[in-house]
N, C-alpha and C positions, 0 to 999 in steps of 0.2 A: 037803637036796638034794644030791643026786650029782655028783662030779666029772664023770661021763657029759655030764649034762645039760649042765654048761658048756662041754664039747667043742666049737668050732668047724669043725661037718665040717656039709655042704650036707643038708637036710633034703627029704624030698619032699613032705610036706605039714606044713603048720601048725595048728594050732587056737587061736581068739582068740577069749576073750570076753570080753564088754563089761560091769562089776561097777560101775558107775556112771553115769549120763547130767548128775550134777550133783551140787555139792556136800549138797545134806541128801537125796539119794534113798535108797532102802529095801535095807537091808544085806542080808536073807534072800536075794534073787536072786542075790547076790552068792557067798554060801553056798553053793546049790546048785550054782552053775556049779563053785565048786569044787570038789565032793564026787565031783558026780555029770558035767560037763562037757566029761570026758575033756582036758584043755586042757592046751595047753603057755603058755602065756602069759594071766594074768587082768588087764584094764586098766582101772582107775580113771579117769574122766573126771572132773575135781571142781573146773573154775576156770571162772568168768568175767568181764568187765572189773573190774567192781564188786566182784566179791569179792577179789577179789585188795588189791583197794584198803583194806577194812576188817579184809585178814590183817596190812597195813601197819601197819596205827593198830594192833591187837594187839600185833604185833612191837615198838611203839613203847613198849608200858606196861609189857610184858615179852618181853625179849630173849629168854626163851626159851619163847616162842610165836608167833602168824603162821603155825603151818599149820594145816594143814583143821580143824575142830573135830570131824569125825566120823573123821578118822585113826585114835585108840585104839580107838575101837567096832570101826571095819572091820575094822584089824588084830588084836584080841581073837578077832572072829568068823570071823574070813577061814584066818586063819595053819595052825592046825593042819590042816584040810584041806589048804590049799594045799603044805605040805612035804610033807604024807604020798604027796599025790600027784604031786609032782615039778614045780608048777606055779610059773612065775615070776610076779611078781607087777610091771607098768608102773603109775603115777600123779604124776599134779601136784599131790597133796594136799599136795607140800613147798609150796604156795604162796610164802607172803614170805620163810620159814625154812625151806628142803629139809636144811640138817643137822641142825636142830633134829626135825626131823621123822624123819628118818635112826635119830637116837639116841632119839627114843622108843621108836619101830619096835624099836630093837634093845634096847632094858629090856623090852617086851613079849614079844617073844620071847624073854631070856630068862627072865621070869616065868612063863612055858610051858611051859618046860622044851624049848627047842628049842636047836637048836647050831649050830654050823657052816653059817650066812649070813652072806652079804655085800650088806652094803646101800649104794646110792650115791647121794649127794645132789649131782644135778646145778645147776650155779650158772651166774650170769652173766647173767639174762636180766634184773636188775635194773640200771638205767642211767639212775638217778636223776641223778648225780654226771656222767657225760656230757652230759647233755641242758644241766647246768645250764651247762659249759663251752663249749658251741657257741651256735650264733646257726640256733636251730631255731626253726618256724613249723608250727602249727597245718592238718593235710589242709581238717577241717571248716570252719575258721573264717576261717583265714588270720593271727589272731592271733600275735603272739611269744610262745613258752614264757617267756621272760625275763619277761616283763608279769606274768605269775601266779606267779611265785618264793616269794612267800609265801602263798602259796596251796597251793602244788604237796603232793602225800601219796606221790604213786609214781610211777613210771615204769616198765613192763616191757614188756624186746621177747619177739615172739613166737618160740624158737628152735625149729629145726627137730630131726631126727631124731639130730644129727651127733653130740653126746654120747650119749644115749641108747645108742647103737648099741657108741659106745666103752667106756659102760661094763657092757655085755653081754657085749662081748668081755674085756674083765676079770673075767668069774665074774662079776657082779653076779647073785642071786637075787630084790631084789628094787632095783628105779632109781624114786627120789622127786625128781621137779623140780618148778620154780615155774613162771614161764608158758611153756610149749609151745604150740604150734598141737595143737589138737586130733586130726587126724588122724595127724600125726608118734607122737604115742603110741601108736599104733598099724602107721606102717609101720615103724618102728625094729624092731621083732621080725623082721619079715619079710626086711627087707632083713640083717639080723645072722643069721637064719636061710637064708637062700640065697643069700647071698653077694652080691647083685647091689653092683653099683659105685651111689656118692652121684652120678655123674652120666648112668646108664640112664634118660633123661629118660621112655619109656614104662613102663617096669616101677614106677617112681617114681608116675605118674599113674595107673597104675591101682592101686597099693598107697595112693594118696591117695581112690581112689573107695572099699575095702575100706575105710581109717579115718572118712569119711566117715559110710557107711552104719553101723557101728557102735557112732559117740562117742556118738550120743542112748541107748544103751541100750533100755529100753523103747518108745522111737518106734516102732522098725522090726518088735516082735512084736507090736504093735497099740496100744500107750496110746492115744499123742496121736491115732493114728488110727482111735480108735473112735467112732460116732456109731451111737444106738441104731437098729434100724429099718431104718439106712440102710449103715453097714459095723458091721454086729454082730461082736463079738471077744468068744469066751466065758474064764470065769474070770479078768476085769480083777484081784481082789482077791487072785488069784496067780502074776500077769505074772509069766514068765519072762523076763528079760534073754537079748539075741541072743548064738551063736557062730558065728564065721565059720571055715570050714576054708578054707585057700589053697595052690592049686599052686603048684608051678614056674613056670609061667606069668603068676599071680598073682592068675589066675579063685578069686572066692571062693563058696561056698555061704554062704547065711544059713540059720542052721538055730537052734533052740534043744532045751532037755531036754526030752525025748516029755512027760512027765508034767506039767510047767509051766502053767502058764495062759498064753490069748494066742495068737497066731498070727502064724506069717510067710508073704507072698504077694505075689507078683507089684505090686499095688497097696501093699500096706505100705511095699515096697522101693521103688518109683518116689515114694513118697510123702517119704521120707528122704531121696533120691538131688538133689531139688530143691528141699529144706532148706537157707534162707540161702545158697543158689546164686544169686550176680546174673548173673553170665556163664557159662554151661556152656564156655565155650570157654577162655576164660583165666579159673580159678579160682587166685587167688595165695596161693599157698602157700610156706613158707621153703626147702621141701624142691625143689619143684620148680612152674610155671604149667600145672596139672593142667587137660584136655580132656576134660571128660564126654559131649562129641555124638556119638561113638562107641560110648556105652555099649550094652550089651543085659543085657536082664532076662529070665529064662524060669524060669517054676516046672518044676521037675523032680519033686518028689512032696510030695502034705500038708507044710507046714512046711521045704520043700528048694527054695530059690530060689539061679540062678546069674546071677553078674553078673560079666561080662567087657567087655572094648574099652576099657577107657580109657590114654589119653595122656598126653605132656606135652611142653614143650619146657623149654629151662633156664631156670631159677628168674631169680629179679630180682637187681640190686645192692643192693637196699634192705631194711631188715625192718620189721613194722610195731610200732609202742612203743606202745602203751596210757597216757596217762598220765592222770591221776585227781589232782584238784584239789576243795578245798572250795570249793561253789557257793553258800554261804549257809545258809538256813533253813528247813524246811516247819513247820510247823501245823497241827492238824488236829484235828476233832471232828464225833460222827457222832451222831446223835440217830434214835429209831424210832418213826413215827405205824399204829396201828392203827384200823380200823374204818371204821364212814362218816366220811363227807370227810376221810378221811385224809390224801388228797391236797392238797385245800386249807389243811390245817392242817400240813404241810409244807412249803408254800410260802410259808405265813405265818411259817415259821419263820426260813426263806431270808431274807425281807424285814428279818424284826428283826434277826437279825445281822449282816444287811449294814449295819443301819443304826448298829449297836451299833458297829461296827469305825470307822466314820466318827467316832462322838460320841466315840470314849475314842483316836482317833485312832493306829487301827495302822496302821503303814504295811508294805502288802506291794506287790513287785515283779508278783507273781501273784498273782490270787484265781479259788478255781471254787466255785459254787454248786452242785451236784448232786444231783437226786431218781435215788438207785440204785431202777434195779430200771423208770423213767420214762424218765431223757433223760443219764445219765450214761456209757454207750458210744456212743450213737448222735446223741444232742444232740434237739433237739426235733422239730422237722421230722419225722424217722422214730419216734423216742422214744416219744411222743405218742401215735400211730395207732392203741393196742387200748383195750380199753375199760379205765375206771377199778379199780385193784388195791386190795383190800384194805386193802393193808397197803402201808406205803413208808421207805424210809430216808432220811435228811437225812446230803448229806456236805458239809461246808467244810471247804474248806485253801487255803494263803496262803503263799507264797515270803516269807522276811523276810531282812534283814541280821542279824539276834541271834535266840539264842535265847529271850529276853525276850520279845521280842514272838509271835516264835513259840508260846509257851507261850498268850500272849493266846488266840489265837484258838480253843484247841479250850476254854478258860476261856467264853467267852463264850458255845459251844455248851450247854456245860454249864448254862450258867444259867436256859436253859429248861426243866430243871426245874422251877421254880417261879414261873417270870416269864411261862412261855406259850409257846404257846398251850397247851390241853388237852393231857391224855394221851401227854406224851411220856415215852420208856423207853430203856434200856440203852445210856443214852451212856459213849461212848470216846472221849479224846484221846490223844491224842500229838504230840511236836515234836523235832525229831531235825535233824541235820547231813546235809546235803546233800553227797553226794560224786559228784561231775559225771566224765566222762572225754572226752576227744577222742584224737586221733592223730597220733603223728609217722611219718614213715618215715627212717631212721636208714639210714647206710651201715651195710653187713653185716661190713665188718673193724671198725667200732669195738665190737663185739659179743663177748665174747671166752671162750664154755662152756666150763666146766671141771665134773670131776667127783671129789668123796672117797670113798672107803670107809670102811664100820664095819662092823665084824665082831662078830659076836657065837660 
């Protein structure tokens, strides 16, 4: 990448795509946006509550892992496009370890045989060690964080754009942090690109409706919002991931690569726009309390949607912390009835394990009995209502205090096998650690980003 590119001089438009919606999504789209994208900025979306939590327990067994597990792939796949064509590259794949993740990045690259990058691993948003020292409480529960101390696995606040942005302005080619607000990786280009000031409360709120629309990656050129029949989206099996071009202004187009599978439109975008949105009016953000009632959406041509009007006013005193505690135990085993009376020989399966857990005395906190495919989304009442299927699956699982017991219960799925009734087949267990998360909101000075370089 070129000293040019890291020039801090005002841009007139931007290009921003979106090379991830989540941490295991599909690297090819990713690819392409680079090759073919035309992009000044390609952003990684790849955190959320939970994962963050189990990059922790990683980082714990080896200090130098805790970031993404698909990091090396992406950056394997990603990188040589991305320099040839001058693109920087935004992500939180540094999850629990953004230097750690920094310094693979830069062994990869140079196993590429590439040069002259600067990679930043921004820090800070881990504030385990804080939480433990104050007399914090619980948004959901109301409980004291103290209460669960030995419990506790993480703690990260959500930071906003404000490193990011600084270490942009330091040449950074490509910026790795752990938990960001999702949008913020997104309007940190924007704002380090047109200069706007950290406290343009509207330019901020509409650069939050841009990251927004976005962070899901494939949502907005039709995945999640494809239903056969009813919003047909052709060539699912070679979605294109979105790119946003953005004015001055901060008006962005959704567009993607002509050739791509998938589509972007008026509906796709209003369908994203109102994703995990509870208040369009005060949506809180670290960056800024972004106002989407404002918003407008207008397709301009096949695949060419513009969406302008959003707001904001200034941000909160507070940031929100995620923190992630072991919740216990699950258990679980799933058992398959085909043919006539499937169905009642499923539910005579239910009965004996239920009964089995009482005689050999597991004790769970929770237990669910479930006919998938009958009454296991929708319960019985709705469940119920078509007529009898084929074929049916048996699911039990059971909250424990140990894994001991946990193990029990997908044990005792299993033994109908041979115990009964007929014809059961391709049972699966498993019993695993429960990793639970609530929220704190933390003053924003006890908060304190920072960001390193490595250069390769």
């Amino acid at each position: 990448m070129t000293a040019a590119l890291n020039a801090v001089t005002p841009a007139a438009r931007v290009r921003i795509g979106a090379g991830a919606g989540y941490s295991g999504d599909r690297i090819e789209p990713a690819v392409e946006l680079a090759e073919h994208g035309a992009l000044d900025y390609l952003v990684f979306e790849c955190l959320a509550e939970r994962t963050i939590a189990l990059a922790q327990q990683a980082r714990r067994a080896n200090p130098e892992l805790g970031y993404d597990p698909l990091l090396e792939a992406r950056m394997r796949a990603v990188l040589p496009a991305a320099v040839r064509n001058g693109v920087r590259i935004i992500s939180n794949m540094g999850a629990a370890n953004p230097l750690a993740a920094a310094r693979k990045t830069a062994s990869i690259a140079h196993e590429l045989g590439l040069s002259g990058l600067k990679i930043a691993a921004v820090s800070g948003d881990d504030v385990l060690d804080v939480l433990r020292q104050g007399t914090h409480v619980f948004e959901e529960s109301g409980d004291s964080v103290a209460d669960y101390d030995g419990r506790l696995v993480s703690a990260n606040a959500y930071l906003g754009a404000e490193p990011i942005v600084d270490a942009l302005k330091a040449g950074a080619d490509i910026v790795l942090t752990g938990r960001a607000a999702d949008p913020s990786l997104f309007t940190a280009p924007l704002i380090h690109a047109f200069g706007w000031a950290m406290d343009d409360w509207d330019m901020l709120g509409q650069a939050t409706v841009v990251g927004h629309l976005l962070e899901c990656a494939g949502q907005i050129t039709g995945g999640y919002f494809a239903d056969p029949g009813f919003k047909d989206v052709p060539m699912l099996a070679r979605l294109g991931f979105p790119i946003g071009e953005v004015g001055t202004d901060g008006a962005v187009t959704i567009t993607k690569v002509a050739h791509a599978g998938g589509r972007v439109t008026e509906a796709t975008c209003k369908e994203q726009l109102l994703y995990e949105i509870h208040d369009p009016r005060r949506y809180l953000q670290p960056d800024v309390v972004a106002d989407f009632t404002q918003v407008r959406v207008a397709e301009e041509a096949p695949d060419r949607v513009r969406v302008s009007g959003g707001c904001g006013t200034p941000r909160t005193g507070t940031l929100k912390v995620t923190v992630a505690y072991v919740d216990g135990f699950i258990g679980e085993g799933q058992i398959s009835y085909g043919g006539p009376g499937a169905v009642a020989r499923a539910k005579l399966a239910l009965e004996i394990v239920r009964e089995r857990l009482e005689i050999t005395g597991v004790a769970t906190s929770e237990l669910r009995f479930d006919l998938i495919g009958i009454n296991s989304l929708h319960g019985a009442t709705l469940g119920e209502r078509n007529a009898e299927p084929y074929e049916v699956r048996v699911r039990i699982a059971g909250r424990t205090d140990s894994m001991e017991q946990a193990v029990r219960i997908g044990n005792e799925v299993e033994t109908l096998y041979t115990n009964g009734p007929a014809g059961g087949g391709g049972v699966t267990k498993t019993a695993r650690e429960v990793i639970a998360v609530q929220s704190v909101l933390l003053p924003r000075e006890l908060v304190r980003p920072s960001f390193e370089m490595v250069e390769v």
